[in-house]
Structure formats: C-alpha cells, structure tokens
Legacy VTK file of the C-alpha trace (Angstrom):
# vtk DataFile Version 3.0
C-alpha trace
ASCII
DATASET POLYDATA
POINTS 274 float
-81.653 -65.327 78.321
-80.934 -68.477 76.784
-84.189 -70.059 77.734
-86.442 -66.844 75.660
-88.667 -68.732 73.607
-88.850 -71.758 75.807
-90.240 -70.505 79.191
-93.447 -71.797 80.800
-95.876 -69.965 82.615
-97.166 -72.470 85.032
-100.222 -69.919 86.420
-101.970 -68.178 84.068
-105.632 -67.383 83.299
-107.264 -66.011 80.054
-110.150 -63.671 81.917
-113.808 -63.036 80.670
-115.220 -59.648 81.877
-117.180 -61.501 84.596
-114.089 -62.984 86.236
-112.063 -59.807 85.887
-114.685 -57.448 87.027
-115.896 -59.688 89.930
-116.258 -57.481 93.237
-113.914 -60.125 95.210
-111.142 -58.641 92.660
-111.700 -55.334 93.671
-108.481 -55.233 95.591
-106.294 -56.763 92.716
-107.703 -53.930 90.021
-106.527 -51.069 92.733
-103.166 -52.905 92.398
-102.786 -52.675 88.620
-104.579 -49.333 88.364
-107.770 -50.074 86.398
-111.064 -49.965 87.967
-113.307 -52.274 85.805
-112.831 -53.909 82.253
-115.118 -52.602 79.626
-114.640 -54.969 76.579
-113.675 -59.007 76.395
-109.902 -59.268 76.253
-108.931 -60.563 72.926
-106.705 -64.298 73.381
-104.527 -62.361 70.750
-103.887 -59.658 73.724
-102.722 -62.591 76.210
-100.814 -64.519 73.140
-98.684 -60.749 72.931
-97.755 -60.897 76.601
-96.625 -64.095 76.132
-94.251 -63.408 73.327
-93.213 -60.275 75.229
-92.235 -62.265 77.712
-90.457 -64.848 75.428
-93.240 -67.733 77.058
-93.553 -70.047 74.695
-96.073 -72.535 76.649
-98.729 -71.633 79.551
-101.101 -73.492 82.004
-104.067 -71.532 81.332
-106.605 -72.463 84.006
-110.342 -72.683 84.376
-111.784 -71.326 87.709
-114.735 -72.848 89.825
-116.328 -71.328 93.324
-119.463 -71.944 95.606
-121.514 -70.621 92.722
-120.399 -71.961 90.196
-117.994 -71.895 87.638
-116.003 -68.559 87.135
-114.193 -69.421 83.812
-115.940 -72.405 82.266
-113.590 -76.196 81.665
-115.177 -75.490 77.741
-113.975 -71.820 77.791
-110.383 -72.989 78.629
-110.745 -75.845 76.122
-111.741 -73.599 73.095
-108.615 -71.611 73.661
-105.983 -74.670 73.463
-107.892 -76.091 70.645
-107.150 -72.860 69.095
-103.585 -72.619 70.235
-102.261 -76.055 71.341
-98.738 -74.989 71.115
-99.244 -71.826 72.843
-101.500 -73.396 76.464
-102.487 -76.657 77.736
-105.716 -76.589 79.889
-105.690 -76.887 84.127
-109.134 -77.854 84.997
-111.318 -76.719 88.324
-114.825 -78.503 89.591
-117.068 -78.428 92.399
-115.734 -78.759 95.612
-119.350 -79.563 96.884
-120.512 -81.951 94.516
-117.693 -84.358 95.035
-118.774 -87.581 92.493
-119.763 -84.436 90.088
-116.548 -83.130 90.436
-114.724 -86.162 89.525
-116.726 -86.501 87.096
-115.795 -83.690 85.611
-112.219 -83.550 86.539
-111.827 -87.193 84.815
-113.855 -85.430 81.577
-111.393 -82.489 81.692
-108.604 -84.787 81.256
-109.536 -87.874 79.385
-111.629 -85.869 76.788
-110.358 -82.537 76.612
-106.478 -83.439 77.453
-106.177 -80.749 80.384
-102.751 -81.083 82.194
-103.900 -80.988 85.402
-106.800 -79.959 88.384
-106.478 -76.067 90.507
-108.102 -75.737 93.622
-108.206 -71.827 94.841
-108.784 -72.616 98.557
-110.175 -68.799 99.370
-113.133 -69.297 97.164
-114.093 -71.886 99.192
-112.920 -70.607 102.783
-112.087 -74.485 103.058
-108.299 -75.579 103.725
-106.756 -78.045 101.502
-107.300 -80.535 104.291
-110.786 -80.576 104.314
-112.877 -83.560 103.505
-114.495 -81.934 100.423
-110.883 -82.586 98.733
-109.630 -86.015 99.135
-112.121 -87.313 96.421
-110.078 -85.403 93.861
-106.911 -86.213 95.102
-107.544 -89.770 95.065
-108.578 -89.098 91.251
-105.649 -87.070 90.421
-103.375 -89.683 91.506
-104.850 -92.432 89.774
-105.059 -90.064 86.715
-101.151 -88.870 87.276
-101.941 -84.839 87.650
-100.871 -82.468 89.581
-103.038 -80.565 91.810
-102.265 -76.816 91.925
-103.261 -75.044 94.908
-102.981 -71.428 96.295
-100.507 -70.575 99.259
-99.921 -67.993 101.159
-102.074 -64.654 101.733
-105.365 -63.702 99.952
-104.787 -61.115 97.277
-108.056 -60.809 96.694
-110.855 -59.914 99.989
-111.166 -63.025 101.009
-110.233 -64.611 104.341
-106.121 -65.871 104.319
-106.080 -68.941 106.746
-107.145 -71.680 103.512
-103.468 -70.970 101.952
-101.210 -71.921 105.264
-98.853 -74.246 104.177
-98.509 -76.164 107.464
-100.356 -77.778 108.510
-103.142 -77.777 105.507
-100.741 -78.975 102.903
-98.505 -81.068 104.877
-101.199 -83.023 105.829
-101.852 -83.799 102.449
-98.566 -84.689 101.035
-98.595 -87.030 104.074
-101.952 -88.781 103.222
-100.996 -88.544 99.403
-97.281 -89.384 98.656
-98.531 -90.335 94.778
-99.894 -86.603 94.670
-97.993 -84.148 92.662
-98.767 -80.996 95.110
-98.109 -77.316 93.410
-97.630 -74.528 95.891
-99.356 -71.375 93.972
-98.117 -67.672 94.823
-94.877 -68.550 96.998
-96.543 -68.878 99.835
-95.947 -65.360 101.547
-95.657 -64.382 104.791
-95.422 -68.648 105.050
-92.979 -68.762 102.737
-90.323 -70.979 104.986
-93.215 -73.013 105.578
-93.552 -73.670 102.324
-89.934 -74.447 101.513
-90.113 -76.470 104.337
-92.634 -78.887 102.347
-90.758 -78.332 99.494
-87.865 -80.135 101.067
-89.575 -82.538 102.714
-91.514 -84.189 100.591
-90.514 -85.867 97.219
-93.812 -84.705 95.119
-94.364 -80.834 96.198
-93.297 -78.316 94.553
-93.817 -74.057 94.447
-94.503 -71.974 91.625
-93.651 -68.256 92.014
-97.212 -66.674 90.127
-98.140 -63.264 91.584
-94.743 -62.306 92.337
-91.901 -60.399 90.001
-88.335 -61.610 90.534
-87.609 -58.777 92.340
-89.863 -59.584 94.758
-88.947 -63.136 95.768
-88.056 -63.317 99.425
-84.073 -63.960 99.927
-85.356 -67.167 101.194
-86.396 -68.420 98.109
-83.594 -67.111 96.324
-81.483 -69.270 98.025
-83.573 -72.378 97.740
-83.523 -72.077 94.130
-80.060 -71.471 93.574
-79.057 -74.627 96.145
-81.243 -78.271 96.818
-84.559 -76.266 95.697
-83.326 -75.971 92.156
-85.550 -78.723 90.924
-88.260 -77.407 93.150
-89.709 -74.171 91.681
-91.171 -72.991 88.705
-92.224 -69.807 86.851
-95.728 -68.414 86.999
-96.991 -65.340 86.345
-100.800 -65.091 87.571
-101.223 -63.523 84.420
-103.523 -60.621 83.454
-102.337 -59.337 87.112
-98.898 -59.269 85.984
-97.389 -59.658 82.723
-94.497 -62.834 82.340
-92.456 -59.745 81.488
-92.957 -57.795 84.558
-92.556 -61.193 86.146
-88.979 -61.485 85.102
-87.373 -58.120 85.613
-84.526 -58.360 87.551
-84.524 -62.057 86.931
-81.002 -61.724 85.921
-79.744 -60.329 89.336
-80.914 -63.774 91.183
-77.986 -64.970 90.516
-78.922 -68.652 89.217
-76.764 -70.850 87.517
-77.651 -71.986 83.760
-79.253 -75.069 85.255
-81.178 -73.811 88.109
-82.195 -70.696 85.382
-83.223 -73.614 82.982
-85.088 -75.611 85.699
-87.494 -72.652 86.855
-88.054 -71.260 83.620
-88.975 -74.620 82.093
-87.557 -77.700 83.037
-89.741 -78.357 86.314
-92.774 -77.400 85.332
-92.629 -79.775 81.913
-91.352 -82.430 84.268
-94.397 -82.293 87.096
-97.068 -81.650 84.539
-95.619 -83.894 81.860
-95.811 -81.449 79.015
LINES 1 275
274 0 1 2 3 4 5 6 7 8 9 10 11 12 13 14 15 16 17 18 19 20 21 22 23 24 25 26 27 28 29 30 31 32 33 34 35 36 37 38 39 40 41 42 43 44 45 46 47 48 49 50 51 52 53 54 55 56 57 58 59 60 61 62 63 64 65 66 67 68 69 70 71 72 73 74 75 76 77 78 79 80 81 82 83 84 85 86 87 88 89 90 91 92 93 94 95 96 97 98 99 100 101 102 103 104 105 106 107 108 109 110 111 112 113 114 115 116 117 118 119 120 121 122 123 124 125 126 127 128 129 130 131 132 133 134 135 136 137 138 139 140 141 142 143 144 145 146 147 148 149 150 151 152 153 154 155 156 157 158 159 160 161 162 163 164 165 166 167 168 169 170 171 172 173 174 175 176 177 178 179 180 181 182 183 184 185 186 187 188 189 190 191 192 193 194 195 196 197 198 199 200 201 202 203 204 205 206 207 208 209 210 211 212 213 214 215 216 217 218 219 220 221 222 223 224 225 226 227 228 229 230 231 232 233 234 235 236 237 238 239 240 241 242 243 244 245 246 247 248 249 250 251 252 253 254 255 256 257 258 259 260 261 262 263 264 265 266 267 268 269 270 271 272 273
C-alpha cells in the first residue's frame, strides 16, 4: 500500500496486567485464545505491531470506570513522552465527579497535550445522553477535541443498550453541533444507524477498531468507497487485534487511492488535528 508507513490507528490501548486480566474481559481473552497475562507487556511489544502493521502514529488511550481509573492519564502520558512520534495521548475521567472530570480532562490536554477525551459507555451502563456527560462535552468543544465513544454491541460482559447509535448519539450531535463525535467499533448490529449519523451530521464520524477489513459489513463498504469517504477512519482496538490483522483483505474493499488515503490517515489527522 502506498499509505505503509503513514497509517493511523485511531483506537488503540497500551494494557497493564490489571486492565488486560480484568474479569469484565473475560470474554475478549476467549476470543484471542489466552486466558490471563502473566508478565507487563513491554511498549517495545506494541511499538512491533505497529511497524508490522506499517502504523506509523496511534491514539493510545487512557481508560476510566465507576472505580476508578483502569489505565492511568500519567500512564498514557509516560508512553508519548517516550515516543511522541509513535502515539499521542486520548484522555478518560470520571463520569461521576463531573467539575473533577473537567478538571482533569482540561489537565490532560493543556498540560500533557492529549489529542482528545474517550468515553466507554458500558463501563458506566450510562448512554451517551445522560446528564453525567454534557459537562465534558461542553469542555471538549471549547477545548476543540473530539470525543470518542463506543458503538454498537458490548464485546466485553457488559450490558449493550449504552452503544445504540440512535437515539443516544443523535441526541448529542443535535445538542452539540461544535462537538467532534467519534463512533468507536462500527457500530454493529446498528451499523446503518450509525451511517445514518454519519451522514447527517457535519461533525460525526466512525472509526472501524475491533473489526478486520474482512469483516466490515457491505454497508460500510459502500459508505466508504461513496459520500462516507471522508467519514471513517482506521482503528484497531489494539492488543485485541493487531493493525495487521486489522488490514487483511484491506485490498479487496475496493477503495480508490483517495478514499484508501482518507481511512488510513487523512480523517483521523483531520478530526483530531494531528
């Protein structure tokens, strides 16, 4: 491919042993055949993936839940320091604790240079419509960030409703047209809701993490080849799959150069300003 060397993952986290081991996960482990993690994963381990897969930048994102934070804001930060050409920092906060959350969210950005905020709705069983959010929204907008979210169905054992696209997210985008709105995951079985959204609205977008190219649903496909072209972008939901894994059969979607260019790196530099 023309674009090896210049691809961006746009979902990808760098797991401690907590995170990866964490009983919630239980389902995604059975998926990629390993039943828990014995050592720390080395960031050299995650930087080889990434070359595998010819990435040359990723959004490598903190996680918070109910109880706290799962991969630590500082933990994602000493990893760009480290590599600043290799990931740029998505932070996550307290969904409970909203003036502490923007707080830190405003920290995460001003201080550390983070790219942009990630909300996984499932940890929270709360839908991205719900109260708790709008505080952060309001503070991603005036801070120009995106706000990644998950759509579509709950890897993971946790309840599926949180990641409908309509009408949780097109609330959203209708309260927040300054919001730069990142559908996680596709979206599956929602997928034409998503797309829907997609179209609609000037500032949401999809990226296409957990999924290989194989997998995309023909519906998707043909969004990205037509008016969607500017619309998706690659993610990998890396250590569940690798960005190489991600992109066999990439070839066969039959994308022009530009709509190959735009998903593989042009969008997501655009929405997060890379």
């Amino acid at each position: 491919m023309k674009e090896n060397g210049q691809i961006v993952d746009a979902w990808l986290q760098h797991p401690t042993l907590e995170f990866i081991n964490h009983p919630m996960f239980a389902s995604l482990r059975r998926w990629m055949g390993i039943e828990k993690v014995a050592e720390e994963i080395p960031v050299e381990l995650t930087l080889s993936a990434m070359d595998e897969g010819h990435v040359a930048k990723a959004l490598i994102c903190s996680w918070w839940g109910p109880s706290g934070p799962l991969i630590e804001n500082d933990f994602v930060a000493a990893i760009v320091r480290k590599h600043p050409d290799r990931f740029a920092g998505i932070a996550s906060v307290d969904l409970y604790r909203p003036m502490d959350g923007v707080r830190e969210l405003r920290r995460c950005v001003r201080e550390l240079g983070f790219k942009g905020l990630r909300i996984v709705q499932w940890l929270w069983n709360l839908p991205p419509n719900d109260r708790r959010y709008y505080p952060l929204y309001a503070e991603c907008c005036e801070m120009d960030i995106p706000v990644a979210l998950q759509v579509g169905h709950t890897g993971p054992l946790c309840p599926s409703d949180p990641g409908r696209p309509i009408p949780y997210v097109d609330e959203v985008a209708l309260e927040f047209p300054e919001l730069r709105i990142v559908g996680g995951h596709i979206g599956y079985p929602w997928t034409t809701e998503m797309i829907a959204l997609a179209t609609k609205y000037e500032n949401v977008f999809i990226d296409t993490s957990a999924y290989t190219a194989r997998r995309f649903p023909e519906e998707l496909v043909r969004y990205m080849r037509s008016n969607g072209r500017r619309k998706v972008m690659f993610g990998t939901n890396y250590p569940m799959i690798t960005p190489a894994k991600c992109l066999e059969g990439f070839v066969d979607l039959g994308l022009d150069d530009e709509a190959r260019g735009l998903f593989l790196s042009g969008n997501a530099r655009r929405v997060y300003k890379l």
